[in-house]
C-alpha positions as CSV (number, residue, x, y, z in Angstrom):
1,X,11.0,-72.7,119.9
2,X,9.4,-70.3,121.7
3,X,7.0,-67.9,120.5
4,X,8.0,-64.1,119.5
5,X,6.6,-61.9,121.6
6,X,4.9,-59.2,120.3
7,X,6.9,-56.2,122.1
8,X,10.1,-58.5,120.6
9,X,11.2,-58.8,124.0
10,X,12.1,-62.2,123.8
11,X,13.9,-62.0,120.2
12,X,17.4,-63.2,121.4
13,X,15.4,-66.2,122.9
14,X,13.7,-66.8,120.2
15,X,16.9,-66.1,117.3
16,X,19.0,-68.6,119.2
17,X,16.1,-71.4,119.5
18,X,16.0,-70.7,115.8
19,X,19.2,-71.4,114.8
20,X,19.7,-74.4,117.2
21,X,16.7,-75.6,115.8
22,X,17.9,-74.7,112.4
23,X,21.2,-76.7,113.1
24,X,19.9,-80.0,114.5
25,X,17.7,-80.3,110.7
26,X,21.1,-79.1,109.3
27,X,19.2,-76.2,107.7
28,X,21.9,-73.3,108.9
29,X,22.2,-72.3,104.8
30,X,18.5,-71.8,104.7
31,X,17.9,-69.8,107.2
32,X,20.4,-67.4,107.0
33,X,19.8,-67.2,102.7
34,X,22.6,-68.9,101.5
35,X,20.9,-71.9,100.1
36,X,17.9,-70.5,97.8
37,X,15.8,-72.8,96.4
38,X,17.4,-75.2,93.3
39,X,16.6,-74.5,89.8
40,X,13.9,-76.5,88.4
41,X,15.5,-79.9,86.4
42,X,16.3,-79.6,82.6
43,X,16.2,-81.5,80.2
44,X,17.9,-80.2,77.5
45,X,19.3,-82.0,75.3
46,X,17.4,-85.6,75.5
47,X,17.8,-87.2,72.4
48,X,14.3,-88.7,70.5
49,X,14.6,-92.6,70.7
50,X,15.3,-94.2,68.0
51,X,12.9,-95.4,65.1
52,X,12.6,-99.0,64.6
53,X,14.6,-100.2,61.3
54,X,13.1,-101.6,58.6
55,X,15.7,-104.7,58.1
56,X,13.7,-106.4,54.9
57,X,16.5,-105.1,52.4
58,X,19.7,-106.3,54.5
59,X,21.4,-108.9,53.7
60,X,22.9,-110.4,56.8
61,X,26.0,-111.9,54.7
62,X,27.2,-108.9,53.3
63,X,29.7,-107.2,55.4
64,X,28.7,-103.1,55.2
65,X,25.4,-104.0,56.0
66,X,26.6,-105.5,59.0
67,X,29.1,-102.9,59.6
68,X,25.8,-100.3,58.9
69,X,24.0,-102.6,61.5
70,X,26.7,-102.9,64.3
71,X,27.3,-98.6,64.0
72,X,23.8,-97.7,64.2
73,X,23.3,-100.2,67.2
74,X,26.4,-98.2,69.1
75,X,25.0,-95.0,68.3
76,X,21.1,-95.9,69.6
77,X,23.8,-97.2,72.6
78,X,25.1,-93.9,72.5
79,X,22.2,-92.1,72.5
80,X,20.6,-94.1,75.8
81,X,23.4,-93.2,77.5
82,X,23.4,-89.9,77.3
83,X,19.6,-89.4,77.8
84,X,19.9,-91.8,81.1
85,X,22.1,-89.2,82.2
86,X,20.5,-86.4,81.4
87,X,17.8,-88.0,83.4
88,X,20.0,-89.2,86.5
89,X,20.7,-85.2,86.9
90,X,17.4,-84.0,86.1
91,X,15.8,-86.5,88.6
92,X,19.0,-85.3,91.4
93,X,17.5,-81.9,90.6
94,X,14.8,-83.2,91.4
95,X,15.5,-84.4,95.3
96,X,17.7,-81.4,95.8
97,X,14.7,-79.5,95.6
98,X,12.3,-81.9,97.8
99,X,14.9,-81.7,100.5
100,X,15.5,-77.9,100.3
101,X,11.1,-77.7,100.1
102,X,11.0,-80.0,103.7
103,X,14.3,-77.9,105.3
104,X,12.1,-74.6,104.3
105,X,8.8,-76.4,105.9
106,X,10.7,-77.7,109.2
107,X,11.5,-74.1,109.7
């Protein structure tokens, strides 16, 4: 790319090395200002892990403790799930951002 003159003689030079430049690093929405930076990542909404059960007053032969058992297992299941993908998007947030922060530096 060449480098603006002062006087801006050279500024159609120059523009057009930009945005050739700006199109090989597939960066065209950057520099013209469609592509703004991404929001930072949330995580709203993560669920607090579970708390560890105390099992010394279940009887393992009597069927709605096992019932109790089994539905609090699926919703701990339930609740890992969900925070894993909170945190898939939070951490695609994330890479959005690095590539948008190293299309902003190339230019």
């Amino acid at each position: 790319v060449p480098k603006l003159n002062v006087t801006g003689s050279n500024f159609y030079q120059w523009n057009l090395s930009i945005k050739v430049y700006g199109t090989i690093y597939d960066a065209t929405k950057v520099l013209d200002g469609t592509q703004t930076i991404p929001e930072l990542p949330m995580y709203i909404g993560l669920i607090p892990e579970p708390t560890l059960l105390d099992i010394s007053s279940i009887d393992p032969t009597n069927i709605e403790h096992v019932n109790a058992l089994a539905k609090g297992k699926d919703f701990d299941n339930n609740c890992r799930s969900i925070n894993t993908n909170i945190k898939k998007a939070a951490e695609k947030q994330v890479e959005c951002i690095k590539y948008w922060k190293k299309l902003d530096r190339v230019l």
